[in-house]
C-alpha positions in Angstrom: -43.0 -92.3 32.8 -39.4 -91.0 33.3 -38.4 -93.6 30.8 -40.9 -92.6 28.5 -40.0 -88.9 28.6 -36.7 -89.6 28.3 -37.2 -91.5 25.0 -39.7 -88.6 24.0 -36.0 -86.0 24.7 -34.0 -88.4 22.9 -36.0 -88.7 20.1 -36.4 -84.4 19.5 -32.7 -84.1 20.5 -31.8 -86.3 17.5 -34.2 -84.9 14.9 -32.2 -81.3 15.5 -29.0 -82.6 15.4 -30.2 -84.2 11.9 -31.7 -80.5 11.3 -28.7 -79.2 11.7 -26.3 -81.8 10.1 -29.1 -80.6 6.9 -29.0 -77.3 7.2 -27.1 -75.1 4.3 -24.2 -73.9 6.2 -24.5 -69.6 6.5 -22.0 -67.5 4.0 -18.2 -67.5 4.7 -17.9 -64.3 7.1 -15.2 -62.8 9.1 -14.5 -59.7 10.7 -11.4 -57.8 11.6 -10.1 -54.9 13.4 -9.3 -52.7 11.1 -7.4 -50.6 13.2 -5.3 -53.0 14.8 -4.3 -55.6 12.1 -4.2 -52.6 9.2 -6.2 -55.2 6.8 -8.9 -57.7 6.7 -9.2 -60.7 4.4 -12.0 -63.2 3.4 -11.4 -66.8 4.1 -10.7 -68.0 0.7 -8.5 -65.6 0.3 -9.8 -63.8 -3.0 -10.4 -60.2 -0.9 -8.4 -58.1 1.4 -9.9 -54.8 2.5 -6.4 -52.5 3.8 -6.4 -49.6 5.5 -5.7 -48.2 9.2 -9.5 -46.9 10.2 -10.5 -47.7 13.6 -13.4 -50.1 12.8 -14.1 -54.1 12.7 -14.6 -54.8 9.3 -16.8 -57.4 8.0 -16.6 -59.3 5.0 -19.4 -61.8 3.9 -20.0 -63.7 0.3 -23.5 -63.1 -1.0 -26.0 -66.3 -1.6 -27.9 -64.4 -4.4 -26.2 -61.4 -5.6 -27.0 -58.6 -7.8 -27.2 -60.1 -11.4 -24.5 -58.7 -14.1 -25.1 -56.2 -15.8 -25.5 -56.7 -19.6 -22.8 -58.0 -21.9 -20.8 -58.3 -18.0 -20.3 -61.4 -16.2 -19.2 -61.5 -12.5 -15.7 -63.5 -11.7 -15.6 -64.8 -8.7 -17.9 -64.3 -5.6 -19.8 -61.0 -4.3 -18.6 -59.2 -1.3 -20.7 -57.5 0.9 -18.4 -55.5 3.1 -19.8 -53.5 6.9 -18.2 -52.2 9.3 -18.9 -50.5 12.7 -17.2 -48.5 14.8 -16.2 -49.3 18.3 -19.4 -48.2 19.4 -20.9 -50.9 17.5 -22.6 -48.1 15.2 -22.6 -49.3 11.2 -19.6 -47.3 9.5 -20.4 -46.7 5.6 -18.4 -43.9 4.4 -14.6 -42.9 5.6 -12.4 -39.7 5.0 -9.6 -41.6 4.0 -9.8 -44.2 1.5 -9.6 -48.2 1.8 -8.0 -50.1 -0.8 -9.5 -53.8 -1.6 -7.2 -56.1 -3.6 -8.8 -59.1 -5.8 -6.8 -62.1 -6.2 -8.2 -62.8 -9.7 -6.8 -65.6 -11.6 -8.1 -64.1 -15.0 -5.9 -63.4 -18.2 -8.3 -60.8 -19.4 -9.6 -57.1 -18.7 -11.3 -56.8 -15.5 -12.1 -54.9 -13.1 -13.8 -53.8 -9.5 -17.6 -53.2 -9.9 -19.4 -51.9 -7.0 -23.2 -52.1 -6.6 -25.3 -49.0 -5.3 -28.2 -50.0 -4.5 -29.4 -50.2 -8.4 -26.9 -51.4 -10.3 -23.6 -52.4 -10.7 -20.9 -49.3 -11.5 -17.0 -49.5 -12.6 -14.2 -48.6 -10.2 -11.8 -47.1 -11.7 -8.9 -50.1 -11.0 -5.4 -51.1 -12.0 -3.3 -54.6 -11.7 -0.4 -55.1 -8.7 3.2 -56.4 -9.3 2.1 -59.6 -8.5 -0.9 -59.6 -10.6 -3.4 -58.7 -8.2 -6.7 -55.9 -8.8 -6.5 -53.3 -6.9 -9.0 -50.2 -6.2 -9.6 -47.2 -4.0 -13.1 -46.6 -2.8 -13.9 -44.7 0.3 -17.6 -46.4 1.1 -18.6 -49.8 1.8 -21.3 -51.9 0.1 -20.7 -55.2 -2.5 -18.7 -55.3 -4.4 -16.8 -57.8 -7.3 -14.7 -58.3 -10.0 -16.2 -58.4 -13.2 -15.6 -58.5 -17.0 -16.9 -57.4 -20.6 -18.3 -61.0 -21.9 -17.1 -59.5 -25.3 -13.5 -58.0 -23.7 -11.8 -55.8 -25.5 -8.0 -57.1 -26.7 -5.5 -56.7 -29.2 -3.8 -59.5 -31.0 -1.2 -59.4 -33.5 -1.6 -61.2 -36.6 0.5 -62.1 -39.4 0.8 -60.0 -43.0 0.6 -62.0 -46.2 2.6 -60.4 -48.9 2.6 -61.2 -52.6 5.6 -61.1 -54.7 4.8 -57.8 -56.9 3.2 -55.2 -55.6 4.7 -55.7 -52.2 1.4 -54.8 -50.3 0.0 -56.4 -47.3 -3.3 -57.6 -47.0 -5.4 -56.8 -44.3 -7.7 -59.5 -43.1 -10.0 -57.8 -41.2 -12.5 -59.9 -38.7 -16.0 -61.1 -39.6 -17.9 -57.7 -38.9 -15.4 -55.7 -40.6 -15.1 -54.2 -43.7 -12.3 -55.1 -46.0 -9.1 -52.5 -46.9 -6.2 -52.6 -49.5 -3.8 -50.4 -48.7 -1.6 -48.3 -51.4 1.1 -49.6 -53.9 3.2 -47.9 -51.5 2.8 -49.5 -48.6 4.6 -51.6 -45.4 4.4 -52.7 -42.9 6.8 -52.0 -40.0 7.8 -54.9 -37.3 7.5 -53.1 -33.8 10.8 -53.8 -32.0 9.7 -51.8 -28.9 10.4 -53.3 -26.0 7.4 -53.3 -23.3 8.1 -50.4 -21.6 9.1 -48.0 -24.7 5.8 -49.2 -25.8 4.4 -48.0 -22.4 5.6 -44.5 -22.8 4.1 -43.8 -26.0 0.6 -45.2 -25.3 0.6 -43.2 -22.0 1.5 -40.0 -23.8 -1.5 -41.3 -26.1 -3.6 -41.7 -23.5 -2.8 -39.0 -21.1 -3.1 -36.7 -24.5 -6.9 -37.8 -24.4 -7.9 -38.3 -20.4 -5.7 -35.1 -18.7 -5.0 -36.9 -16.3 -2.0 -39.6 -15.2 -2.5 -43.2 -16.2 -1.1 -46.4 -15.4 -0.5 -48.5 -18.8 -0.5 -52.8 -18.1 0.2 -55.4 -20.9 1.8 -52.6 -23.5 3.6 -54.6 -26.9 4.2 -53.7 -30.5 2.3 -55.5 -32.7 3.2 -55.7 -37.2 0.7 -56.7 -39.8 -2.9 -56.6 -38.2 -4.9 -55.6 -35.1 -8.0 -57.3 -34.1 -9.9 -55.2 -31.7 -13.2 -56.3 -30.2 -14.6 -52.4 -31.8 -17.5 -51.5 -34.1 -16.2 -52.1 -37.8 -15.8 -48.4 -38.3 -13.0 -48.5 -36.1 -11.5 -51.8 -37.0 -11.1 -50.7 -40.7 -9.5 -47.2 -39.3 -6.8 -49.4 -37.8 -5.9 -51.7 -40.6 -5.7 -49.0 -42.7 -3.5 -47.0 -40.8 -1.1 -49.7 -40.0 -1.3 -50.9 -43.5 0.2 -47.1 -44.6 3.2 -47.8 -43.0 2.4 -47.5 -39.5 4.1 -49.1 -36.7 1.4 -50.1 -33.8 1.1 -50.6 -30.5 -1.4 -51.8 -27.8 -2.2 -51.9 -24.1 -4.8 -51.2 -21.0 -5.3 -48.6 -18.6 -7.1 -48.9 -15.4 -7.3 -52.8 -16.2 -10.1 -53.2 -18.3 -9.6 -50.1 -21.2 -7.8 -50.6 -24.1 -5.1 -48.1 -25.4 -4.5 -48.4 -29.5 -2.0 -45.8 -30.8 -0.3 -45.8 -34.6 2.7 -44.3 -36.0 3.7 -43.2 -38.9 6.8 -44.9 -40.3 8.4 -41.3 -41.3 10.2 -42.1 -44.3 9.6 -45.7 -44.8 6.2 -44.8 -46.2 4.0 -41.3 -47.5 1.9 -41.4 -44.2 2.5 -38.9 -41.5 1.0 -37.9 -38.0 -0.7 -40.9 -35.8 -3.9 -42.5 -35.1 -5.1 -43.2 -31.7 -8.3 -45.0 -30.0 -9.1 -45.1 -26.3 -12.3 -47.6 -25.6 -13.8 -47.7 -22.0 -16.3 -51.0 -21.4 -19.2 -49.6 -19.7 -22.2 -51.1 -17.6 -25.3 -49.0 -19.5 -25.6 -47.0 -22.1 -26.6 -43.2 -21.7 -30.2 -42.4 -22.1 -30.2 -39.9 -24.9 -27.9 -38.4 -27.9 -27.4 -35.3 -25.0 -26.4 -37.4 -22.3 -24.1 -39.3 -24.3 -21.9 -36.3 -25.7 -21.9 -35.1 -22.0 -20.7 -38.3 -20.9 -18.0 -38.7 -23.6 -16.9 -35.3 -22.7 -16.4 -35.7 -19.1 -14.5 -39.1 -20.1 -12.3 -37.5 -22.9 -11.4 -34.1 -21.6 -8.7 -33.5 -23.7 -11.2 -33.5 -26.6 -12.3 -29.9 -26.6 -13.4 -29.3 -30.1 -17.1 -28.8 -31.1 -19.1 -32.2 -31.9 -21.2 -32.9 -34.7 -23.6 -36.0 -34.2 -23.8 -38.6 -37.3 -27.0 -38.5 -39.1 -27.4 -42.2 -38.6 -26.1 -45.0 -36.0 -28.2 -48.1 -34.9 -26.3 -48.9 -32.3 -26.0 -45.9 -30.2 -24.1 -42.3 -30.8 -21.1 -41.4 -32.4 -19.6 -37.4 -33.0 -17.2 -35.8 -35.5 -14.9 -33.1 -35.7 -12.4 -31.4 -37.7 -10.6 -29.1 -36.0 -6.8 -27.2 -36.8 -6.1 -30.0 -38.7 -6.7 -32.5 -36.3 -10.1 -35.1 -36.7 -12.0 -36.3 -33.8 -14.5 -39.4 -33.4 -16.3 -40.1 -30.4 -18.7 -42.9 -29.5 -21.0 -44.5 -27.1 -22.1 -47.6 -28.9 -23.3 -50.8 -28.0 -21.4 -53.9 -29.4 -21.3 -57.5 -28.9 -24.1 -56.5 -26.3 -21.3 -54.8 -24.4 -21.6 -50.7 -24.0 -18.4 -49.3 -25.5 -17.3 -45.4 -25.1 -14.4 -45.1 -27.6 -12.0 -41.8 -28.7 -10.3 -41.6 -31.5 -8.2 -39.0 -32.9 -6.4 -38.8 -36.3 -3.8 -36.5 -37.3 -1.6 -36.3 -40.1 -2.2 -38.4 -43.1 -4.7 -40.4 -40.8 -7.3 -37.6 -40.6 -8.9 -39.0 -43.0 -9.1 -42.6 -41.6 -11.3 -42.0 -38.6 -14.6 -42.5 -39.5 -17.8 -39.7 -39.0 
């Protein structure tokens, strides 16, 4: 009998160890002390979570995460970040904020999204000296990196000139609609280095948002721009840079594109600049209403009275014309991805940007 029932233990003692050789391992997880190490990082590496609160911090990769929200795909794994306090009591929110730093390996816009519960939102986020995505947030619940599947990027292109007149020609993308520029024309080569190119799209920028921003990837560019935009804006650009304006390109907050152009002074007839902010967004507002007051709260320094077009498929787009100055403003969806854009027109280029 004792032989028997030892055979009977040997034999269930073996069929969990093969359970358990089987089972699907559980989710990478590790938690630190906060408090005493000042930071707390996954095990592959990808997310630190830094900060000097006095909790044990917990980060663990989600199995079946939150899907992407349209035109968005997710890079890299899901977080879902806890902590507790020393009383073992589940922390969610903190007085002073955490930062969480992505190593992303990603030559694109990203950036941070955090889930609440419904769906995924942006964070506002910015790139590192070393390349690295950084954000601010004072709660914890998952979050990722994540990116427009239709991102947003400038490209410069070259200019084909014919002997007599000597006008560029604009080739604009598929979806855009074709311009020919004046007799008069160039086209300027941007010899800006990086971070004179900086300074004027954060004056552009910071003209438009009221607020300080950080400008990554800034350049020049001559001849064309190809930005992933509705046509409307796409053929406001060529033409602008094909009256003699000098261009130049970059992102703010990671993932939002900058476009500002000058004019050439006396190289060319044009005067004043042209500039477009355009902000990737997870949804698209629920009515004409909620879209001005959306566009309003992202483009503060917009104050002039909108007019809504008569007519746009693909979401809501508003004029103005005021002291001299012309306004457009859009929430539209393109390439499946929802795009908030400003763009504002002044000299010469008033009349570029579209209603």
């Amino acid at each position: 009998m004792k032989t028997k029932a030892s055979l009977i233990f040997m034999t269930i003692a073996m069929m969990m160890l093969v359970a358990c050789a089987n089972a699907t391992p559980p989710p990478a997880q590790s938690e630190f002390d906060l408090g005493a190490r000042g930071f707390a990082a996954s095990p592959d590496g990808r997310l630190r979570v830094m900060g000097n609160a006095p909790v044990l911090v917990a980060l663990k990769q989600m199995t079946n995460p939150p899907a992407a929200p349209s035109g968005w795909e997710l890079i890299g794994p899901v977080f879902d970040i806890t902590a507790r306090d020393q009383q073992q009591r589940p922390v969610a929110k903190f007085l002073a904020p955490l930062l969480l730093r992505f190593d992303v390996f990603e030559d694109r816009p990203l950036t941070v999204l955090v889930h609440d519960g419904t769906s995924w939102q942006i964070v506002p986020s910015e790139l590192d000296a070393d390349g690295a995505l950084i954000a601010s947030v004072d709660h914890l619940t998952p979050y990722t990196v994540g990116a427009p599947t239709s991102a947003t990027s400038a490209t410069s292109r070259s200019v084909t000139r014919t002997p007599a007149p000597r006008t560029p020609t604009w080739t604009p993308g598929a979806r855009a609609t074709s311009f020919t520029p004046g007799a008069n024309a160039t086209v300027t080569v941007a010899t800006a280095v990086p971070s004179d190119a900086a300074t004027i799209l954060k004056s552009a920028a910071e003209a438009i948002k009221q607020k300080t921003v950080k400008i990554s990837g800034a350049s020049g560019y001559t001849g064309s721009l190809s930005v992933a935009v509705p046509p409307a804006l796409q053929s406001a650009l060529g033409a602008a840079i094909g009256m003699s304006g000098t261009g130049y390109s970059g992102f703010y907050n990671a993932v939002n594109q900058v476009v500002t152009i000058q004019a050439a002074g006396s190289r060319g007839a044009a005067t004043g600049a042209l500039s477009l902010l355009v902000e990737p967004k997870t949804s698209m507002p629920a009515n004409a209403s909620d879209a001005q007051a959306q566009l309003k709260s992202l483009f503060p320094g917009i104050t002039a009275t909108l007019t809504q077009a008569t007519s746009v498929s693909n979401g809501y787009v508003f004029y103005a014309m005021s002291g001299g100055v012309a306004y457009s403003l859009g929430y539209v969806l393109y390439n499946n991805v929802p795009l908030a854009y400003a763009m504002i027109g002044t000299g010469t280029y008033t009349s570029l940007v579209p209603k």
